[in-house]
C-alpha positions as a printed NumPy array, in Angstrom:
array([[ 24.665,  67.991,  91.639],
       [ 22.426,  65.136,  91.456],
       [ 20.319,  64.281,  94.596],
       [ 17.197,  62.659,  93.639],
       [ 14.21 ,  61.509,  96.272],
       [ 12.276,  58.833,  95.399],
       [  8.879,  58.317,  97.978],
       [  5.427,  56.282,  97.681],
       [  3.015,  58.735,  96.525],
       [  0.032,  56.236,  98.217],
       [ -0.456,  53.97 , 101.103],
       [  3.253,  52.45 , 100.628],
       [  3.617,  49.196,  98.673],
       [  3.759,  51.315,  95.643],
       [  7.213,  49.206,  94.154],
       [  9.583,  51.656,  95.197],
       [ 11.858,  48.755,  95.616],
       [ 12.156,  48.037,  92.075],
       [ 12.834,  51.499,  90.971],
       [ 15.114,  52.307,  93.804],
       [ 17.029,  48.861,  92.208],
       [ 16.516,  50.228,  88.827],
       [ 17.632,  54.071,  89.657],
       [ 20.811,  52.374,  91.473],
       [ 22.436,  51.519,  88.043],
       [ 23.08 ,  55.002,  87.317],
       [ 23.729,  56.391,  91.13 ],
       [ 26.918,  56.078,  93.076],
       [ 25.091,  56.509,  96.392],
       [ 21.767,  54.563,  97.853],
       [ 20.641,  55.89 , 101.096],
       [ 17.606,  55.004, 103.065],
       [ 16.781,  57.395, 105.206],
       [ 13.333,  56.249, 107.702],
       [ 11.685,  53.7  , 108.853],
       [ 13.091,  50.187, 109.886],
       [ 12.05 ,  46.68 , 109.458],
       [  8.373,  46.832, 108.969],
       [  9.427,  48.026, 105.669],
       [  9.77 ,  45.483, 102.372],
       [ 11.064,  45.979,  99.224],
       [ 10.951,  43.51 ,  96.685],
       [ 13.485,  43.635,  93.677],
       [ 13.292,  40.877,  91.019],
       [ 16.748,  39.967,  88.861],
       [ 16.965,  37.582,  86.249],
       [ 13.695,  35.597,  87.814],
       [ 15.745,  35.59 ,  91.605],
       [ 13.21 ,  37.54 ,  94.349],
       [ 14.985,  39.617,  96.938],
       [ 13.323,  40.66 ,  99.692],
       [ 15.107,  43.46 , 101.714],
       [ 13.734,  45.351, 105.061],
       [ 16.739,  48.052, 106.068],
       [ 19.571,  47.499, 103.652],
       [ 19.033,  49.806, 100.404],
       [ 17.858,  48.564,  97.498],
       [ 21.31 ,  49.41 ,  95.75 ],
       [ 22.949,  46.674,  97.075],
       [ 22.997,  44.188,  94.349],
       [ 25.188,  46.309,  92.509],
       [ 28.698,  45.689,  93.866],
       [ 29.83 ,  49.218,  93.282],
       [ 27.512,  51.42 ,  94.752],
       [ 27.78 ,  52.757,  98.283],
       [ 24.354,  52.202, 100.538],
       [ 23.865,  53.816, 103.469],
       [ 21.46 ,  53.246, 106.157],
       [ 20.567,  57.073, 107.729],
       [ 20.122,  58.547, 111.012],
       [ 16.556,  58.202, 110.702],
       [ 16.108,  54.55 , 110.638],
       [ 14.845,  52.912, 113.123],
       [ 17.58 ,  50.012, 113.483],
       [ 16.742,  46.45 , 114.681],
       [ 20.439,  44.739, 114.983],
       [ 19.664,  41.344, 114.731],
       [ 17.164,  41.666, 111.848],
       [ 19.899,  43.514, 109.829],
       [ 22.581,  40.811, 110.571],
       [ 20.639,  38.208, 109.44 ],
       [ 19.344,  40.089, 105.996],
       [ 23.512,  40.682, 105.752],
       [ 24.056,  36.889, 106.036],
       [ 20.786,  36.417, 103.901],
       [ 22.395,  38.434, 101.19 ],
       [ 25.764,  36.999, 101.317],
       [ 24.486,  33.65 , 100.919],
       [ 23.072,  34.288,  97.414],
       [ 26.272,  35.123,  96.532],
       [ 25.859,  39.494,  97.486],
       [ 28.568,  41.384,  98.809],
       [ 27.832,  44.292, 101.618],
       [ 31.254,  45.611, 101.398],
       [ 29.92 ,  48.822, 100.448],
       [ 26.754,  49.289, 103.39 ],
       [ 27.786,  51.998, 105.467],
       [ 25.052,  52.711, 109.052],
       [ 24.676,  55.876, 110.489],
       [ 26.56 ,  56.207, 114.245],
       [ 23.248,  58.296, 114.926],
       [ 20.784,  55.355, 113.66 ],
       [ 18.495,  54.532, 117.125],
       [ 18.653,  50.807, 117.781],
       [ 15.641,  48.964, 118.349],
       [ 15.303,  46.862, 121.382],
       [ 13.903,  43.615, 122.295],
       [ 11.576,  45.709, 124.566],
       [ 10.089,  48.075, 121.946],
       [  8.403,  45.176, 120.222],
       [  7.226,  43.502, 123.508],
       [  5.281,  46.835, 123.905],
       [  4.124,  47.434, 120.608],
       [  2.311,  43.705, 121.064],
       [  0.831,  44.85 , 123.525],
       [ -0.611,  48.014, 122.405],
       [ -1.802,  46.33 , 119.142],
       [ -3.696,  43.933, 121.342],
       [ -4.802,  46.532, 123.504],
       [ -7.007,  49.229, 122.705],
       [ -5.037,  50.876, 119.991],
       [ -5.874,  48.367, 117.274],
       [ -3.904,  50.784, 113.943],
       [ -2.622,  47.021, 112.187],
       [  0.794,  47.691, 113.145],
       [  3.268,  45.04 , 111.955],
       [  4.392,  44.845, 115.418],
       [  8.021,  45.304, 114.365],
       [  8.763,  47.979, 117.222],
       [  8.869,  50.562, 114.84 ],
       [  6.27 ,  52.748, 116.78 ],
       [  7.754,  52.578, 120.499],
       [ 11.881,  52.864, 119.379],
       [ 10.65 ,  55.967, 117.775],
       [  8.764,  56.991, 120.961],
       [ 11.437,  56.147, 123.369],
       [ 13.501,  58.588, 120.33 ],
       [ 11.314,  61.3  , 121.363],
       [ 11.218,  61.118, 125.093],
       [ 15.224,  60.627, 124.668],
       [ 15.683,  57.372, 126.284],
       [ 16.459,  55.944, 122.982],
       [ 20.356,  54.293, 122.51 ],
       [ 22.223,  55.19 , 119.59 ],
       [ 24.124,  52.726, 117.774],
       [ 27.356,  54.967, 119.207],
       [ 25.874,  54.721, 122.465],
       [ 26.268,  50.974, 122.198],
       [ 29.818,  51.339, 121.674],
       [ 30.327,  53.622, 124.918],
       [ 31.744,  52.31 , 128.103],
       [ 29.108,  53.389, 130.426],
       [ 26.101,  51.983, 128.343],
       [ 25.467,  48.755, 130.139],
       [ 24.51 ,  50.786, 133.322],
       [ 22.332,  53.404, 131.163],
       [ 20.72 ,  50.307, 129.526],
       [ 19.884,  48.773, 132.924],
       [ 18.314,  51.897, 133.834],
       [ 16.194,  52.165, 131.053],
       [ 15.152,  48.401, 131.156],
       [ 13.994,  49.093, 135.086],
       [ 11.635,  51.191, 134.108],
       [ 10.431,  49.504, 131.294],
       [  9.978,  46.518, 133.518],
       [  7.916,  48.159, 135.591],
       [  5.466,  48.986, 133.311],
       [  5.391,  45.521, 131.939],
       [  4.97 ,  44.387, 135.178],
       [  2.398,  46.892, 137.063],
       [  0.626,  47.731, 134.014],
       [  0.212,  45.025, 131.823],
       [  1.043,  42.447, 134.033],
       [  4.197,  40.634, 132.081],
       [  7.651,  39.735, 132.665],
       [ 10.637,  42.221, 132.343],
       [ 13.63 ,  41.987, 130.312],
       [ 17.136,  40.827, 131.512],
       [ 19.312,  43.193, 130.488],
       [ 22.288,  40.552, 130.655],
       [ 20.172,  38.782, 128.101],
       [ 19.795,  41.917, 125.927],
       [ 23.434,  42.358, 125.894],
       [ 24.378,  38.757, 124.757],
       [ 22.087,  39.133, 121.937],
       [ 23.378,  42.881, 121.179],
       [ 27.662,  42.207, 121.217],
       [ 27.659,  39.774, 118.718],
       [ 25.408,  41.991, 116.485],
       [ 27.489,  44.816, 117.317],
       [ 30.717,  43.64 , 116.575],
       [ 29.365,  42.182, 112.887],
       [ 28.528,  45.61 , 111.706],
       [ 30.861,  47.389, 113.627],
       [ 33.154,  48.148, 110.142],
       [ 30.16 ,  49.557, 108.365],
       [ 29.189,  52.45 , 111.239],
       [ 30.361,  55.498, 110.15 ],
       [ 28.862,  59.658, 109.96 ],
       [ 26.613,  59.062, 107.109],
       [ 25.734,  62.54 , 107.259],
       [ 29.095,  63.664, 106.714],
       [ 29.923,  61.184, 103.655],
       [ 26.322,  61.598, 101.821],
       [ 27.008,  65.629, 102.087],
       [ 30.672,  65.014, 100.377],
       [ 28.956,  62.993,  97.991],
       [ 26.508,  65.828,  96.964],
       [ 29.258,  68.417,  96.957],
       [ 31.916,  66.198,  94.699],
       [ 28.765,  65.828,  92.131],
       [ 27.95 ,  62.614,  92.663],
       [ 24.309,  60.547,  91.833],
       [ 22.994,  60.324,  95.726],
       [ 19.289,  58.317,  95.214],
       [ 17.337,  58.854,  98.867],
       [ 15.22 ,  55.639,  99.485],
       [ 11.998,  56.344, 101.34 ],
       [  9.816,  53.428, 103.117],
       [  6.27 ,  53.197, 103.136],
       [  4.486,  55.934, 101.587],
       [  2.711,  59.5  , 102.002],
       [ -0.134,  58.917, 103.305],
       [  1.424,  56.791, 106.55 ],
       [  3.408,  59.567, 107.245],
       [  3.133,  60.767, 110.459],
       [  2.676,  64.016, 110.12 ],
       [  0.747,  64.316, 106.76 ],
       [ -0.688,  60.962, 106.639],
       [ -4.34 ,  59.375, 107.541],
       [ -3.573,  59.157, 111.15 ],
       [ -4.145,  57.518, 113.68 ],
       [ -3.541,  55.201, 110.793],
       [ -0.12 ,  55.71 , 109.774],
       [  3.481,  54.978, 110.54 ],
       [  5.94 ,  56.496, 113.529],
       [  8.496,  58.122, 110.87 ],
       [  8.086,  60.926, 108.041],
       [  8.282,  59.17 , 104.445],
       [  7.341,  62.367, 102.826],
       [ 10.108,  63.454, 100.879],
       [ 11.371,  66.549, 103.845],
       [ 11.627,  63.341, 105.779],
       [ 15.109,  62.666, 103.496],
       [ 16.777,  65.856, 104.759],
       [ 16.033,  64.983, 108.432],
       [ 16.578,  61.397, 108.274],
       [ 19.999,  61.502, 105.834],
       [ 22.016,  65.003, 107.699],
       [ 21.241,  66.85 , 104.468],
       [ 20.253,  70.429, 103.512],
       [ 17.076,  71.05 , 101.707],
       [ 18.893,  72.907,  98.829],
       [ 21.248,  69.627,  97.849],
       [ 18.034,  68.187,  96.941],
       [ 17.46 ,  68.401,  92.671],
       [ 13.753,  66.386,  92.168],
       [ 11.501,  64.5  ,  93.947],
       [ 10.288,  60.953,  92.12 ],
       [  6.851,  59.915,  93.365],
       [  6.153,  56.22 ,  92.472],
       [  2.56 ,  55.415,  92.157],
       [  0.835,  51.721,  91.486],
       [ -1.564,  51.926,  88.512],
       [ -4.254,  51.553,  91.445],
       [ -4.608,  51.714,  94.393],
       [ -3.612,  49.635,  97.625],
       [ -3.831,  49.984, 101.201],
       [ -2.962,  47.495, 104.399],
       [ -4.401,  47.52 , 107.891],
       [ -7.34 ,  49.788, 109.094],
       [ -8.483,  53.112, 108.081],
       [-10.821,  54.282, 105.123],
       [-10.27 ,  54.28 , 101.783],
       [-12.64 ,  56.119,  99.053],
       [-11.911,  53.455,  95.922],
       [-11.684,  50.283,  97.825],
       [-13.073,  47.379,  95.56 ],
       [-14.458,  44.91 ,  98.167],
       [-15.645,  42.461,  95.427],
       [-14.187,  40.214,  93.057],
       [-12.725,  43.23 ,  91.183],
       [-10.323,  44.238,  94.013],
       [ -9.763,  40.494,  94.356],
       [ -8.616,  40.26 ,  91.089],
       [ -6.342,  42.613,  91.694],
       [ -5.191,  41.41 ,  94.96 ],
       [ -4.513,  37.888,  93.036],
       [ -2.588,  39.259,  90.006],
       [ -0.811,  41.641,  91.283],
       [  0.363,  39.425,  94.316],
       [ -0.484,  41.846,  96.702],
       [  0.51 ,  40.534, 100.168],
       [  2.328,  42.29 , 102.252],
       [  6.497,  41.517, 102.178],
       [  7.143,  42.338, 106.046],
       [  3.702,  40.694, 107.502],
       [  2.252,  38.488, 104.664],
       [ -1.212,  40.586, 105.028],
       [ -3.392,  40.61 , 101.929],
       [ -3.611,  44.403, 100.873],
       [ -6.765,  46.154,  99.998],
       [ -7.636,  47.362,  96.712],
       [ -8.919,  49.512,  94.46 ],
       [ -8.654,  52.001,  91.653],
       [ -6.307,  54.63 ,  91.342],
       [ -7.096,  57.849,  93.205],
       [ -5.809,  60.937,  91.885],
       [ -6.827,  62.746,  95.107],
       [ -4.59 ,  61.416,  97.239],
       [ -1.758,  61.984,  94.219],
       [ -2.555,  65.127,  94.042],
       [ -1.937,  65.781,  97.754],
       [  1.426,  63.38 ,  97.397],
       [  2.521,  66.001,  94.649],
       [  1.561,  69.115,  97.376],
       [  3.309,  68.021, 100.604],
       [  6.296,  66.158,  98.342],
       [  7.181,  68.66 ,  95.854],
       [  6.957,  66.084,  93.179],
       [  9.104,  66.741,  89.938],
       [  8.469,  63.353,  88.557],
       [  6.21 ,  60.376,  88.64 ],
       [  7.22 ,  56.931,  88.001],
       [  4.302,  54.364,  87.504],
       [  4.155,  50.44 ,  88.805],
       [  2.492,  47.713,  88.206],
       [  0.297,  48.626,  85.218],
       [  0.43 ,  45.056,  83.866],
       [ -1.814,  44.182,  86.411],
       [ -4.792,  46.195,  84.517],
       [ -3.896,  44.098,  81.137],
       [ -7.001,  42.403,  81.544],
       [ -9.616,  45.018,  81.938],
       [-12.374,  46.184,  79.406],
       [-12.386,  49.423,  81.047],
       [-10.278,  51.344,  84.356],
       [-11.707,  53.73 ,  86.294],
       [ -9.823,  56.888,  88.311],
       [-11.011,  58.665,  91.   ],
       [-10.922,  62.283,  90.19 ],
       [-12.579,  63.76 ,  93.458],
       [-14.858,  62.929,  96.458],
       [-18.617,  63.44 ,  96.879],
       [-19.194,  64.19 , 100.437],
       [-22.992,  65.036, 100.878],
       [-23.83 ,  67.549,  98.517],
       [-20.386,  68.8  ,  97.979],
       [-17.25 ,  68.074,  95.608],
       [-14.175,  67.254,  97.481],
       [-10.81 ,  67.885,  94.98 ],
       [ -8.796,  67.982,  97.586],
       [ -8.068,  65.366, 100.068],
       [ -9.476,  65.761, 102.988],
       [ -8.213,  66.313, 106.794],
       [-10.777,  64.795, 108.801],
       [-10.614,  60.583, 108.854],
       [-14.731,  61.148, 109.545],
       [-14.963,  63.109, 106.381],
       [-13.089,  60.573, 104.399],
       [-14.689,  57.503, 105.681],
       [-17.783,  59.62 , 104.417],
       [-16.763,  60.405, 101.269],
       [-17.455,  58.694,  97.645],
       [-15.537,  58.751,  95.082],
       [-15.984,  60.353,  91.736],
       [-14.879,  58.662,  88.804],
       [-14.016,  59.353,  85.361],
       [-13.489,  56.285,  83.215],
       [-10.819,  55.358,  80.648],
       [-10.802,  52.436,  77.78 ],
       [ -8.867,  49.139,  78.952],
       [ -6.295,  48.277,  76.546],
       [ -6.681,  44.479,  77.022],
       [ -3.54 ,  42.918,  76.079],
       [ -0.079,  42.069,  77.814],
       [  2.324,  44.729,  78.142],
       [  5.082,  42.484,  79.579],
       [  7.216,  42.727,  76.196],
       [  6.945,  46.5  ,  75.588],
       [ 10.597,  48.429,  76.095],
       [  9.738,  51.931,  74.385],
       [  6.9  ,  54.125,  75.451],
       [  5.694,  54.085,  71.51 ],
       [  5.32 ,  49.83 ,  72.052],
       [  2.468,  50.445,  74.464],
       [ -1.16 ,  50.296,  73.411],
       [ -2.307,  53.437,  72.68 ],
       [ -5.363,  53.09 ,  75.321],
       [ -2.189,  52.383,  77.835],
       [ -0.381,  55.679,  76.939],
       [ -3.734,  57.695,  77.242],
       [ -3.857,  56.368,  80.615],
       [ -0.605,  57.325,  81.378],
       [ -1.35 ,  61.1  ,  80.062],
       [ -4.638,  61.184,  82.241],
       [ -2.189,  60.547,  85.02 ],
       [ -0.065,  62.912,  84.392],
       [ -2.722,  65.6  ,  83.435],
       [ -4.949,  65.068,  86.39 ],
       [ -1.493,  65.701,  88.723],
       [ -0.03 ,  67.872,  86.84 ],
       [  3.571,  65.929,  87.027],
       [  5.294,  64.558,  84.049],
       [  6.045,  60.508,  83.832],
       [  9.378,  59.642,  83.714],
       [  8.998,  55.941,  84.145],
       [  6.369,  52.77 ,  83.477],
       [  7.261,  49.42 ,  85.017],
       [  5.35 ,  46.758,  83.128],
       [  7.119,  44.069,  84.958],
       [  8.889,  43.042,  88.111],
       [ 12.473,  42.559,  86.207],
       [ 14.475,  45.682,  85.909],
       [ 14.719,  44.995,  82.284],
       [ 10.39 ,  45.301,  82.316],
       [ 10.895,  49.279,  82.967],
       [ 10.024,  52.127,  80.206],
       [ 12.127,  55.543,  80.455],
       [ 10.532,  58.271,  79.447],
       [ 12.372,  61.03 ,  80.96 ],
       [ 16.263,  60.983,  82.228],
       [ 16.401,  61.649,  86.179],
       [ 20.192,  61.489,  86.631],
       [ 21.661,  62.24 ,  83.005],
       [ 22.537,  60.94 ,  79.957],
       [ 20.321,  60.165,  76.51 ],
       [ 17.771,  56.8  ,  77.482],
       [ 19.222,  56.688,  80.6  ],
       [ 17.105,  56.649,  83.889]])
């Protein structure tokens, strides 16, 4: 049995894209398993960018079954046109298989979560939906993408949409949906992905039991999880890597490691505090080389050093077996890095990250600092062809979290990736 997790051991935006892509060579399964459309991974191959939002990562490999899980937050039409977007460079989606139990998102949910980002709430949502589908989940008035496919769910839909009008209305003083209108946008969508839908739970847990390499592709990261995240400040699904069991229809005991992927620093988008936050030309120098605007929303990211606080707590509430790091050719250029090792706060040493949002915006970091290696690492392959001031600061890494590193990416290509450590079997394999 090989079931692997892979989740963003940070804020999100940690690459997981590019290692899910790179991973996918050697799995048979891809499944993402939270989240929907205010998610973006990037995966670079041979120089061509693609930029995916709900479809796995896996899918530029032909032969490898993705699945979209019960936990994703499904928007229809967005996932239509990223299948038409894929199939006109020349990608087949033969192989995507959505969860029956996947919750559709509907025009409505992202009318409302406009308005609440306008309105008093202010968290930087990407407006996407995300947050009210998931509500409307909760309070079970959510639809099912079986539901769609019942006879009776026109009439549930208009009751739904009645009351949802009348909060537009009354409350916040807008117009109502149609629900003819919803519909005619809906059946078309429906009947394009109609062949994929399928019980994902069911054919991921025969997967797992014939042997085969199942790779669970988280969204955003761990600390915008809902649950163990800095909320208010976080997103409306569980990214941590228990959120794969929930989200996918699997059992905690088919799961064999948990990869963290961590950026060489540290990045974070929309509000909330963060301890290493460079807001000089430092963190812009980051923010320039390491292109970091968001895929979804096109938001420059904050950013700052790498904070082995918060990856300690990633390795806690994960379970991390296994750390893969991104984007350390961004650092080429430095004389020296720093990493935060713990938080003053007052006259007290925080090591562990803290609970309270008022204690972290509060808190300063603590840094111990490590020799730049200044030179491009774009060319190195083997872990032995990086400077050695680049492996020590791979070793603090994995020292200060006490998790081994299986893999460096010093590049956006897949061919730019250093394996250390074999996840899924097999001598230099990842």
């Amino acid at each position: 049995m090989a079931a692997v997790v892979l989740v963003g051991a940070q804020w999100g935006d940690e690459g997981k894209g590019k290692i899910t892509d790179f991973l996918a060579e050697q799995a048979d399964c891809i499944v993402r398993y939270q989240g929907g459309s205010n998610a973006g991974h990037t995966v670079v191959v041979g120089g061509q960018k693609f930029m995916l939002h709900l479809i796995p990562s896996g899918i530029l490999y032909p032969d490898k079954v993705c699945v979209i899980g019960n936990g994703v937050a499904l928007d229809l039409e967005m996932l239509v046109r990223e299948i038409e977007g894929l199939e006109a460079q020349g990608i087949s989606v033969a192989n995507l298989r959505i969860s029956s139990r996947a919750h559709i998102l509907m025009p409505y949910h992202k009318k409302f979560d406009e308005l609440q980002e306008l309105g008093c709430r202010q968290l930087g949502t990407t407006k996407r939906g995300i947050g009210p589908a998931y509500t409307d989940k909760m309070e079970r008035v959510g639809f099912r993408l079986v539901d769609l496919l019942e006879a009776d769910f026109l009439s549930r839909l208009a009751t739904v949409v009645s009351a949802k009008n009348r909060v537009l209305e009354q409350v916040y003083g807008e117009a109502g949906f149609d629900v003819d209108q919803i519909w005619a946008t809906l059946a078309p969508c429906i009947e394009r992905v109609r062949g994929h839908v399928t019980d994902t739970s069911l054919l991921v847990n025969r997967m797992v039991s014939e042997g085969k390499r199942v790779l669970f592709e988280g969204a955003q990261g761990t600390l915008l999880d809902i649950d163990h995240g800095t909320y208010p400040y976080v997103t409306s699904s569980s990214p941590t890597a228990g959120g794969a069991c929930v989200g996918a229809g699997v059992g905690p005991t088919k799961i064999s490691r948990v990869l963290g992927v961590v950026k060489a620093y540290t990045t974070r988008v929309g509000e909330g505090p963060f301890p290493t936050e460079l807001a000089d030309e430092v963190g812009e120098f980051m923010r320039q080389r390491g292109a970091e605007f968001g895929t979804t929303t096109g938001r420059p990211r904050r950013c700052g050093w790498l904070d082995a606080v918060i990856l300690r707590y990633a390795v806690r509430v994960n379970g991390l077996t296994d750390i893969a790091i991104t984007k350390i050719d961004v650092l080429d250029d430095f004389d020296s890095l720093k990493i935060c090792v713990g938080y003053r706060y007052g006259d007290r040493i925080l090591e562990e990250f803290p609970e309270s949002l008022k204690v972290l915006q509060d808190c300063e970091p603590v840094y111990v600092e490590v020799e730049g290696w200044k030179t491009s690492l774009a060319g190195c392959r083997e872990y032995q062809d990086l400077p050695e001031a680049t492996r020590r600061y791979v070793e603090t890494v994995a020292k200060l979290t006490g998790v081994p590193v299986c893999m460096i990416a010093v590049g956006p290509e897949r061919h730019q990736t250093i394996v250390t450590k074999s996840l899924f079997g097999g001598p230099g394999t990842p």
